[in-house]
C-alpha positions as CSV (number, residue, x, y, z in Angstrom):
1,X,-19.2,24.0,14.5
2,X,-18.3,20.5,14.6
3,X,-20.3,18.5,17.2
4,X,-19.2,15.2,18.6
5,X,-21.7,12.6,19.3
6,X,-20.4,9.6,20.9
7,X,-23.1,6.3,21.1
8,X,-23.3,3.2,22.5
9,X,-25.7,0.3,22.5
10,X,-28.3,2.1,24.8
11,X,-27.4,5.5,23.7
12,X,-28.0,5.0,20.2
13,X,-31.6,4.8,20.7
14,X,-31.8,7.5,22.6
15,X,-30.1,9.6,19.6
16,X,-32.8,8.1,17.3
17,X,-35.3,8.8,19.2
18,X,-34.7,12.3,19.4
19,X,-34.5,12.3,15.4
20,X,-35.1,16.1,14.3
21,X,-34.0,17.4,17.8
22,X,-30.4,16.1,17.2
23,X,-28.3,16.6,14.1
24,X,-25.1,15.7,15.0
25,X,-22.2,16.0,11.9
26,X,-20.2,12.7,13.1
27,X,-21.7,9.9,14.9
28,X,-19.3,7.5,16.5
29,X,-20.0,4.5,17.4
30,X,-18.6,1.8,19.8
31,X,-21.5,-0.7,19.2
32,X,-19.8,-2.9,15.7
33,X,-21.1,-2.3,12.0
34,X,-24.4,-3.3,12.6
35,X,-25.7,0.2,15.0
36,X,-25.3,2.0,12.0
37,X,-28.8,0.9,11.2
38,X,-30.4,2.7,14.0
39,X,-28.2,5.5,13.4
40,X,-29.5,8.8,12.1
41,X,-29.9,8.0,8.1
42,X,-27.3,10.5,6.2
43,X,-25.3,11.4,9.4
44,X,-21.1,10.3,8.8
45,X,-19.9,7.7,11.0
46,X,-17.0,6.5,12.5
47,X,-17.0,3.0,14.1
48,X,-14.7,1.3,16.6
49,X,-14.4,-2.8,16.2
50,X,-12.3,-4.8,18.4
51,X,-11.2,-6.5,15.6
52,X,-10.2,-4.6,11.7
53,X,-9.1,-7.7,10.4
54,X,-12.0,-9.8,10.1
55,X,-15.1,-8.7,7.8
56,X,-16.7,-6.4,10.5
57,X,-14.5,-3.4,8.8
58,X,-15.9,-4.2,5.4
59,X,-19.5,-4.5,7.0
60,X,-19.0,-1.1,8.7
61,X,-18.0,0.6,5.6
62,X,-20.9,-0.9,3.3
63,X,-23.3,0.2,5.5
64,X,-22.1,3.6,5.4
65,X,-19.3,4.5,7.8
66,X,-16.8,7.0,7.2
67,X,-13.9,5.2,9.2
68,X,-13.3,2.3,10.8
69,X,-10.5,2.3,13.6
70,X,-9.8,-0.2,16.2
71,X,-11.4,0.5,19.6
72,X,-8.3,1.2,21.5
73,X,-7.3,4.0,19.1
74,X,-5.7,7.2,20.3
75,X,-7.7,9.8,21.0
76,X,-6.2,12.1,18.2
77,X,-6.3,9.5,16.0
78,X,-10.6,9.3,16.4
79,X,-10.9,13.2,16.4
80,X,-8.7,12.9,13.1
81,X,-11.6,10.5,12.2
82,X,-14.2,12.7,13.0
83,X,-12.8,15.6,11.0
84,X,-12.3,13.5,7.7
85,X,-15.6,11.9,8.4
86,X,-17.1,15.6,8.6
87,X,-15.2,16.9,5.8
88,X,-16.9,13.6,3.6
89,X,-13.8,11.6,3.6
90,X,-12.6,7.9,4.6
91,X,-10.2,7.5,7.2
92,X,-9.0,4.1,7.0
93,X,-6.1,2.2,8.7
94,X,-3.6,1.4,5.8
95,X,-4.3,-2.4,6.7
96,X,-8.1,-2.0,6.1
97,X,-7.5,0.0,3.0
98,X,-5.1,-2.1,1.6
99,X,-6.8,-5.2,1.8
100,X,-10.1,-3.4,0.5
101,X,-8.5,-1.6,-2.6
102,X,-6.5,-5.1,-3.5
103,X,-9.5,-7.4,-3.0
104,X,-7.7,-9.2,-0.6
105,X,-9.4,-11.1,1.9
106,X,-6.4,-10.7,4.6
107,X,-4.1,-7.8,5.2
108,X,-0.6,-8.3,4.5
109,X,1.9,-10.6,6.6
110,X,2.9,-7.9,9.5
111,X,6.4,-10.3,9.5
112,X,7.1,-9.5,6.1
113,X,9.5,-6.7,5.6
114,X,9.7,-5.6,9.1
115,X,11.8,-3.1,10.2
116,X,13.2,-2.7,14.2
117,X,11.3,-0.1,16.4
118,X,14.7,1.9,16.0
119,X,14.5,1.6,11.9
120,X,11.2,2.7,12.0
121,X,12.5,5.7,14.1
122,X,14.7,6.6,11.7
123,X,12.1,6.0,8.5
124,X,9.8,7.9,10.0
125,X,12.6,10.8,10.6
126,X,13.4,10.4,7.1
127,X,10.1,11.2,5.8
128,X,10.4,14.6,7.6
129,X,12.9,15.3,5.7
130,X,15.7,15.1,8.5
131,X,19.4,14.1,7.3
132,X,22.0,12.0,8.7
133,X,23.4,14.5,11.1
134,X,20.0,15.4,12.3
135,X,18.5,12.1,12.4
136,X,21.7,11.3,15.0
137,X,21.0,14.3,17.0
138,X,17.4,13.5,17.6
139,X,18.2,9.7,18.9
140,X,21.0,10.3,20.2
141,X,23.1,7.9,18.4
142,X,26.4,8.6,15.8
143,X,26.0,9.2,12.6
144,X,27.9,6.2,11.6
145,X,25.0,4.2,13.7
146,X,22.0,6.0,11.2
147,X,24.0,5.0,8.0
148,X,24.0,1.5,9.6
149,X,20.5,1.7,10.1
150,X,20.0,3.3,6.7
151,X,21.9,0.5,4.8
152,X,19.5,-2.3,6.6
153,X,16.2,-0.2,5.9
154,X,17.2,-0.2,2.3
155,X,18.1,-4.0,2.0
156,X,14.9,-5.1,4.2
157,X,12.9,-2.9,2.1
158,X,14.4,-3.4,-1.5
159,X,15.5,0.2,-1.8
160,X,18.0,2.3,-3.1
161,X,17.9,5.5,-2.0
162,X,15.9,7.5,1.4
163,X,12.9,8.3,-1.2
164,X,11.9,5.3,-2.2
165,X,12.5,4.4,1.7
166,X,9.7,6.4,2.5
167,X,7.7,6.1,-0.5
168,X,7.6,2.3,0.0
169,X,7.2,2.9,4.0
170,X,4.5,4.7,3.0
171,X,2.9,2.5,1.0
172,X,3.3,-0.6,2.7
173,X,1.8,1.7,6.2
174,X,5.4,1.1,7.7
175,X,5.2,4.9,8.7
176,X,2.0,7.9,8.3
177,X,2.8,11.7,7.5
């Protein structure tokens, strides 16, 4: 069973303490990159930094963490953490990953290629497989009004069709599946 061990500064070395009495399978940690020192050795973690755009997300993961997610996260969002962390995988925010896997030292320009909350409504619909018709039915809006929106999601985006829309929404972490 998958236990959830949450630290912070003056917790953390009260779970280090205990060492053999507590085993947890995810530690996470509000403390910053460097707790994971005093964190059990070989235990996943998953640590919550004010902010994922400076170099405490890179510190974080080379000292061991599993995922790095900003401290205001949504709760399912950190249990989604946990389980990957669990499981042995990363969960990274596609900022943090992108920067990391291109070598880049900031994350890309949020201003480029930004879509409207509503096109991101629609994107997001799109990757769920949802046509026209149905797209219009869950907003609310015409049909004629989601073909609008359609035609500026492709030019903003350099598209030509909805599945490079969502592959390149994808990519660029415009929308999540």
């Amino acid at each position: 069973m998958l236990e959830h061990v949450v630290a912070q500064d003056k917790d953390l070395v009260l779970l280090t303490e205990a060492g053999s009495r507590v085993s947890p399978d995810v530690v996470v940690l509000d403390t910053g990159p460097e707790s994971l020192l005093l964190g059990p050795l070989g235990t996943p973690s998953v640590v919550l930094l004010d902010d994922l755009d400076g170099a405490a997300a890179a510190r974080a993961l080379r000292a061991g963490a599993r995922a790095v997610l900003p401290r205001d996260a949504a709760p399912e969002e950190i249990r989604a953490a946990v389980r990957a962390a669990a499981a042995g995988l990363a969960a990274l925010p596609t900022r943090v990953a992108t920067t990391l896997l291109d070598g880049a030292r900031t994350p890309p320009d949020p201003a480029e290629h930004v879509l409207t909350p509503r096109e991101l409504d629609i994107l997001t619909l799109l990757a769920e497989g949802l046509v026209n018709k149905q797209i219009a039915e869950r907003l609310r809006i015409s049909e004629h009004t989601v073909k609008t929106h359609l035609a500026a999601i492709y030019e903003r985006l350099e598209v030509s069709n909805r599945a490079e829309a969502v592959a390149t929404g994808l990519r660029r972490g415009l929308i999540l599946l």
